[in-house]
C-alpha positions as CSV (number, residue, x, y, z in Angstrom):
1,X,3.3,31.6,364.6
2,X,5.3,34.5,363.1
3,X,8.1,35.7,364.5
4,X,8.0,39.8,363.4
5,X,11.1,41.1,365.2
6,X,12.6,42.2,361.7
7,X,8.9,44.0,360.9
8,X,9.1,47.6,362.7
9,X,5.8,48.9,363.5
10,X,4.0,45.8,362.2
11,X,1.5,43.9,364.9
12,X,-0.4,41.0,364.4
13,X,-4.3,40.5,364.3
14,X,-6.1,37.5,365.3
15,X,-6.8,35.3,361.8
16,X,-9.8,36.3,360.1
17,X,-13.0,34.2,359.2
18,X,-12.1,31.6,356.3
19,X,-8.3,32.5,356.5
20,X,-5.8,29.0,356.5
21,X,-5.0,28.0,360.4
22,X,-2.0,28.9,361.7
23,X,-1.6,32.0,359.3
24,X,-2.5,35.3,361.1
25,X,-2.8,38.2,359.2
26,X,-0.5,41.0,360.1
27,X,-2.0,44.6,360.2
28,X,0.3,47.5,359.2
29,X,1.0,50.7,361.2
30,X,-0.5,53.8,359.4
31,X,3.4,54.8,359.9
32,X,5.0,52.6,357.6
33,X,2.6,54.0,354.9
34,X,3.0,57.6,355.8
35,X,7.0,57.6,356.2
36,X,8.2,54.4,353.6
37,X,5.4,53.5,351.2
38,X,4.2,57.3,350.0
39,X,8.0,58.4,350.0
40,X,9.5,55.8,348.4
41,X,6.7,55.7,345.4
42,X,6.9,60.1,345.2
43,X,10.5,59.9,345.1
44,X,10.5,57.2,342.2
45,X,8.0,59.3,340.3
46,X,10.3,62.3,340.5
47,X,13.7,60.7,340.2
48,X,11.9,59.6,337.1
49,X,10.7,63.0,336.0
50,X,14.2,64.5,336.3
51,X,15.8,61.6,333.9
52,X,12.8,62.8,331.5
53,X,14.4,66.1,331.5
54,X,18.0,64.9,331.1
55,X,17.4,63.1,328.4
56,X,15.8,65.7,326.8
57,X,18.8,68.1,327.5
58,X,21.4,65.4,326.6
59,X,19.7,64.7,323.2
60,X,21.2,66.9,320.9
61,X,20.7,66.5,317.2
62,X,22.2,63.3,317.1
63,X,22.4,62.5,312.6
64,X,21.1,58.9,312.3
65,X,22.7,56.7,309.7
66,X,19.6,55.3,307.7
67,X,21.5,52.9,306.0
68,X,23.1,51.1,309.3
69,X,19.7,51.4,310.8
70,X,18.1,49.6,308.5
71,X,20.6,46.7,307.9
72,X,20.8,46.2,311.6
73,X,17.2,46.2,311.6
74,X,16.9,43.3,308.9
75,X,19.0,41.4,311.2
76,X,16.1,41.4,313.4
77,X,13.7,41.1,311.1
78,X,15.4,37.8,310.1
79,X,16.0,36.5,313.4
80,X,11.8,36.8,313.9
81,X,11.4,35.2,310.3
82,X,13.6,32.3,311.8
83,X,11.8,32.0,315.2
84,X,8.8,32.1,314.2
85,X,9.0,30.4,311.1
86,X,6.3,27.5,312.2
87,X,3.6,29.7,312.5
88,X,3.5,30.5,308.0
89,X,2.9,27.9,305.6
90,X,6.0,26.9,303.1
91,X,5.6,28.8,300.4
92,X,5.7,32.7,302.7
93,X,8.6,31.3,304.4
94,X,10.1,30.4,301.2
95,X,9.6,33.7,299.7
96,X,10.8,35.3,302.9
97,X,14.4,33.3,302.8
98,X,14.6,34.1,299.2
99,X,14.2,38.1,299.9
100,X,17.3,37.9,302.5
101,X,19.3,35.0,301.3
102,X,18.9,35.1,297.4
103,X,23.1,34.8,295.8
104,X,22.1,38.1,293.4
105,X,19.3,40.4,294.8
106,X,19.3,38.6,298.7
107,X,19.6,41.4,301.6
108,X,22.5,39.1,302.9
109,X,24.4,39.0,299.5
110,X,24.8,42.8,299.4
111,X,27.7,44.2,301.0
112,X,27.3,46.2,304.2
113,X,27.8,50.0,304.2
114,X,28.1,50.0,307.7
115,X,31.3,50.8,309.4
116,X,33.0,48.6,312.0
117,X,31.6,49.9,315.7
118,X,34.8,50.8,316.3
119,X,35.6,52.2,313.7
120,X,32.8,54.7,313.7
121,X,34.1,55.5,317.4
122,X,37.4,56.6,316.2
123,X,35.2,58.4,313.0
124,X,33.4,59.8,315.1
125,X,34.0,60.5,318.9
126,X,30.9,61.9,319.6
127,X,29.3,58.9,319.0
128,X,31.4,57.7,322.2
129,X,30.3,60.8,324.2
130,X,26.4,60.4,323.5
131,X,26.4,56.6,324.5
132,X,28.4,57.5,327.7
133,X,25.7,60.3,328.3
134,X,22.7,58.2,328.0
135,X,24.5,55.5,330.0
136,X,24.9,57.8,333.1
137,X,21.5,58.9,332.8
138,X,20.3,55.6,332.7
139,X,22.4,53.7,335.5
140,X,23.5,56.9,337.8
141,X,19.9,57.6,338.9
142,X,18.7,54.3,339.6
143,X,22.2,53.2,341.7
144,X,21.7,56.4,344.2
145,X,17.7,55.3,344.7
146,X,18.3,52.2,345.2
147,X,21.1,53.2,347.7
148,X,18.9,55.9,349.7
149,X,16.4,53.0,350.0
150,X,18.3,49.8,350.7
151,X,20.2,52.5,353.4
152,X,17.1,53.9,355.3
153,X,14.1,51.5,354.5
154,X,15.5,48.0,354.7
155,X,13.2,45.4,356.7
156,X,10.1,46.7,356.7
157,X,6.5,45.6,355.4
158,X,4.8,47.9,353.3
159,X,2.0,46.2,351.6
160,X,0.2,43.2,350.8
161,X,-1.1,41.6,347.0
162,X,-4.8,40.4,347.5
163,X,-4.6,37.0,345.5
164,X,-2.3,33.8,346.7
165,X,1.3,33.1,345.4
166,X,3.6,30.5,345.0
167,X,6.9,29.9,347.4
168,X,8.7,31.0,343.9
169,X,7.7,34.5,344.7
170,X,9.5,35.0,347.7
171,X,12.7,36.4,346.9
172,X,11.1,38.7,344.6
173,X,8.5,40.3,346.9
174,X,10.1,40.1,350.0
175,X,14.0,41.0,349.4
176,X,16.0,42.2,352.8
177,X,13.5,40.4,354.5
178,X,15.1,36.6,356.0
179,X,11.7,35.4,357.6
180,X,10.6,32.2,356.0
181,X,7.1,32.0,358.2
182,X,6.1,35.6,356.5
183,X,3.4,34.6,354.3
184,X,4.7,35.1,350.5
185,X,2.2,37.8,349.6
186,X,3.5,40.3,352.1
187,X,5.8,42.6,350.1
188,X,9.2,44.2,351.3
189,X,10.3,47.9,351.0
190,X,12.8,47.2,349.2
191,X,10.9,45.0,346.6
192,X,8.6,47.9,346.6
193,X,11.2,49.6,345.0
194,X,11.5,47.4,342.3
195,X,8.1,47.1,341.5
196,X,7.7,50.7,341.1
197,X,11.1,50.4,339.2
198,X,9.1,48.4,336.5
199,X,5.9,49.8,337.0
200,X,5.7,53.3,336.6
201,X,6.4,53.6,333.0
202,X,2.8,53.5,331.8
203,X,2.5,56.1,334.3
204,X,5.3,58.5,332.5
205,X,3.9,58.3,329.6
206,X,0.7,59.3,330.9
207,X,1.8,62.0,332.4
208,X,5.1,63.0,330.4
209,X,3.1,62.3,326.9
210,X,6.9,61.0,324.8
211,X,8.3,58.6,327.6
212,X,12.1,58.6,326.9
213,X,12.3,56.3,330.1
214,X,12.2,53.1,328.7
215,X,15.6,51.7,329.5
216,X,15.4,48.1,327.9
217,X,14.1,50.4,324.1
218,X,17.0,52.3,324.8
219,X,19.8,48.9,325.2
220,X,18.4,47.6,322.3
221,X,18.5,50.7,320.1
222,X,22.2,50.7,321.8
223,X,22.8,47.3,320.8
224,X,21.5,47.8,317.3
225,X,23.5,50.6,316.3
226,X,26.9,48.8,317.7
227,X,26.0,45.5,315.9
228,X,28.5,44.8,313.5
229,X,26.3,44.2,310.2
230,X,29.0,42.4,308.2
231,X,29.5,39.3,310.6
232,X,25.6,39.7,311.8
233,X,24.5,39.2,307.6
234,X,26.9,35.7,308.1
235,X,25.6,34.5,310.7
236,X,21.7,35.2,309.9
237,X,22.3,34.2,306.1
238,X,23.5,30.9,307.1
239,X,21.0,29.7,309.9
240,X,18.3,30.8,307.4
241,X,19.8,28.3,304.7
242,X,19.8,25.8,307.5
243,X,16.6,26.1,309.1
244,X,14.2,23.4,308.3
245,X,10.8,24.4,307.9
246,X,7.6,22.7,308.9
247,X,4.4,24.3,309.3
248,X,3.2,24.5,312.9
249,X,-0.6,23.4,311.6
250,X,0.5,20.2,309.9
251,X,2.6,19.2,313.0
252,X,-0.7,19.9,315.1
253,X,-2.9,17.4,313.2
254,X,-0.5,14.8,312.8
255,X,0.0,14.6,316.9
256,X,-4.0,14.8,316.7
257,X,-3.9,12.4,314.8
258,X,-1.3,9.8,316.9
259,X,-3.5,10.6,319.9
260,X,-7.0,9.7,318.6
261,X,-5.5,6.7,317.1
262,X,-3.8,5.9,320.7
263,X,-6.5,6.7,322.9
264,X,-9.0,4.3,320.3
265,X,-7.1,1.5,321.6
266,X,-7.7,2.2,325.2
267,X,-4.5,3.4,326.1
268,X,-4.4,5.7,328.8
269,X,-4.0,9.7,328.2
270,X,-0.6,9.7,329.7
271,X,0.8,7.3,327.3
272,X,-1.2,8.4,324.3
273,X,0.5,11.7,325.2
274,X,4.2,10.5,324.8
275,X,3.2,8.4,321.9
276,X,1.9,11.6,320.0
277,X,5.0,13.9,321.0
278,X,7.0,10.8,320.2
């Protein structure tokens, strides 16, 4: 049975029809809803509110470099081309490597306009200021929630997902919580907190209409405008050359082809498996 000394307010019920034997279901106080499930939710949604206005405060009218923009984004673009280069036939990819890598007209074979990152610092120290701005708006907010709840909401139970999990899902669902007989769908306070963490952004945008909240858009917009273009055009331009291409298609009906030939001879699926990814 459960041991629920490090669940306040939590009681058990007697296991209902169907349920697995020796799992009772555990049935909340209306307590730990009103005083830990509600607060910690409002305050997320208002913590995330004020950030919304920050930001908009903190904004200024930042001038955007077009040129570095769009270098660091045909980085990206290039890295996708390269990743992903299975899924068009030869001649697009071709064309493709020939737009970035070409000696005379390539994207690659021009020479960046871009400044060194730091260089454009010392150029330019409100650069420094803006990133150090958005940094404290992004990171200051989120350590003193977590604190307040990790201080004053650490070991309870607050809810409950209606559809089985996996052992693998217990240290994300029940963090502060050390009871290894809790069933794994049982969800801690404290993993509540993440969960609204990642959750609520549809929500802002719903209800702030432009959701400057997203914090992994705004590390990568970070990470694009520090990327050092002249050492990124390099590196892309040369695991371009390199990569060899084969169309994802062709590779699918040869292995098709291994495995009907396989399982013809009455080989078993396992081993007309290996034999085709062989």
């Amino acid at each position: 049975s459960c041991t629920l000394t490090a669940l306040p307010a939590a009681h058990r019920h007697r296991a209902r029809p169907g349920a697995p034997m020796g799992e009772p279901t555990i049935r909340l106080d209306g307590d730990i809803r009103n005083w830990v499930l509600i607060p910690i939710t409002v305050a997320m949604f208002l913590v995330g509110v004020l950030r919304h206005n920050v930001a908009k405060l903190l904004r200024g009218d930042a001038k955007v470099d077009l040129g570095a923009l769009r270098e660091a984004q045909a980085v990206i673009r290039a890295e996708r081309v390269r990743n992903n280069a299975g899924y068009v036939q030869s001649l697009g990819f071709r064309q493709r490597r020939h737009f970035f890598c070409d000696k005379q007209t390539g994207v690659f074979s021009q020479k960046s306009t871009k400044l060194n990152p730091s260089q454009a610092m010392l150029s330019d120290p409100s650069m420094m200021t803006d990133m150090l701005k958005k940094n404290l708006n992004m990171i200051v907010p989120q350590m003193l929630t977590a604190a307040w709840v990790n201080f004053f909401f650490t070991g309870f139970v607050v809810g409950k997902v209606p559809f089985p999990l996996t052992q693998r899902f217990r240290g994300m669902l029940q963090r502060g919580i050390e009871l290894q007989s809790l069933d794994v769908t049982y969800i801690s306070s404290l993993s509540w907190y993440f969960l609204n963490f990642f959750g609520l952004r549809g929500v802002f945008a719903l209800a702030l209409g432009q959701n400057d909240l997203d914090d992994a858009q705004q590390m990568q917009q970070q990470m694009a405008m520090g990327m050092d273009t002249s050492k990124a055009f390099v590196a892309v331009k040369e695991s371009l050359d390199m990569c060899q291409h084969e169309f994802a298609l062709h590779v699918a009906e040869r292995r098709a082809g291994r495995l009907l030939k396989k399982l013809a001879t009455g080989a078993e699926k396992g081993d007309a498996r290996k034999f085709a990814n062989s």
